[in-house]
C-alpha positions as CSV (number, residue, x, y, z in Angstrom):
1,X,9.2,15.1,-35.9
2,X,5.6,15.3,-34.9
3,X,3.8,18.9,-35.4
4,X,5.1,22.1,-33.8
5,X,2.8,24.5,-32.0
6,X,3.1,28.8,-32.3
7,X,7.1,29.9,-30.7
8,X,7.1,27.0,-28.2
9,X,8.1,24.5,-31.3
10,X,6.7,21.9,-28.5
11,X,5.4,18.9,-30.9
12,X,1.7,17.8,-29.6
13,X,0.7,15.0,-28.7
14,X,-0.7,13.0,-31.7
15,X,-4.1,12.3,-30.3
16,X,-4.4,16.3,-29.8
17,X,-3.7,16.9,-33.3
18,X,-4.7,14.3,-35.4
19,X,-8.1,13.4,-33.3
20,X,-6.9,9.9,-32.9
21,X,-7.8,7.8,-30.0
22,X,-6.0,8.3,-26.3
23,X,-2.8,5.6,-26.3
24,X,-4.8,2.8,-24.1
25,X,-2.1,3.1,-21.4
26,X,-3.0,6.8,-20.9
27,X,-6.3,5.7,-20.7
28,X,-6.0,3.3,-17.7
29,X,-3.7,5.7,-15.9
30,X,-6.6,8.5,-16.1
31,X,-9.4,5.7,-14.8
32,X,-6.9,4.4,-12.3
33,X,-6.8,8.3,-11.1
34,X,-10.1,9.1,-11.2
35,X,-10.8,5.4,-9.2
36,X,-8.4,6.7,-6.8
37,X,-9.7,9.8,-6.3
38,X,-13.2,8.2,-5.8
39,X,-11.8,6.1,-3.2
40,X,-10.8,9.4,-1.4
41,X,-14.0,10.6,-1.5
42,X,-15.5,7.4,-0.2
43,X,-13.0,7.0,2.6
44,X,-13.6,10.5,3.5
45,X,-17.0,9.8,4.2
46,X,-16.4,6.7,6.1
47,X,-14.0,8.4,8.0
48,X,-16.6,11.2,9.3
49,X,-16.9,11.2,13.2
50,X,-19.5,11.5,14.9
51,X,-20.3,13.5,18.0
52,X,-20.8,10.6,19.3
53,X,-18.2,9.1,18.9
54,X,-15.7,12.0,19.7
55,X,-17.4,12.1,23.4
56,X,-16.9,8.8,23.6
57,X,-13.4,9.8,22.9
58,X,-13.3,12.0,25.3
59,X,-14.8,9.8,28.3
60,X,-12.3,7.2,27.6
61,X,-9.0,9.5,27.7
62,X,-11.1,11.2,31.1
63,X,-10.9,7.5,32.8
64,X,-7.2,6.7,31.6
65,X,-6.2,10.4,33.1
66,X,-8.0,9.0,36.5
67,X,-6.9,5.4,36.6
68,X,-3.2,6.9,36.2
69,X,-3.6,9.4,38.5
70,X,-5.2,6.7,41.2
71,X,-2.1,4.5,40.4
72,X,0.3,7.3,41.1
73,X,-1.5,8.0,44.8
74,X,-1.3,4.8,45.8
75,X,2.2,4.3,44.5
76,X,3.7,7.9,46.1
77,X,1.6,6.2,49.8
78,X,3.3,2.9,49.3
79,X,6.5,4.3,48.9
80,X,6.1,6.7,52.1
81,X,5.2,4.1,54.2
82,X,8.2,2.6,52.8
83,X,10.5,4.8,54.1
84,X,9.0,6.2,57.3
85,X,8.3,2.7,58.7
């Protein structure tokens, strides 16, 4: 049994007691992590919109709204010419 710390009687971890070297696996799962959470950071940045580009946004969900709306018109005339002659 490995050694037990103060009341918790927890063993630690042998590279916390002895000073040994990190178990390799442990090691690529904490550069993996801290890789990952680089390539947060990164895609954060990428993913920063512009003004720009949010009134370009904007614009195109303004003409969708008005080509609908110009569709709908000339549907709701079509179909009352339709019925009263």
């Amino acid at each position: 049994m490995g050694h037990l710390r103060g009341a918790d009687r927890h063993p630690l971890p042998a590279r916390e007691h002895h000073g040994l070297r990190k178990d390799p696996a442990q090691a690529n799962i904490e550069q993996a992590a801290e890789a990952h959470e680089e390539g947060h950071a990164e895609a954060a940045a990428e993913q920063a919109v512009t003004p720009l580009e949010l009134f370009f946004d904007l614009v195109f969900v303004f003409a969708i709204t008005q080509v609908t709306q110009f569709i709908a018109d000339y549907a709701r005339g079509r179909l009352r010419a339709a019925m009263h002659g």
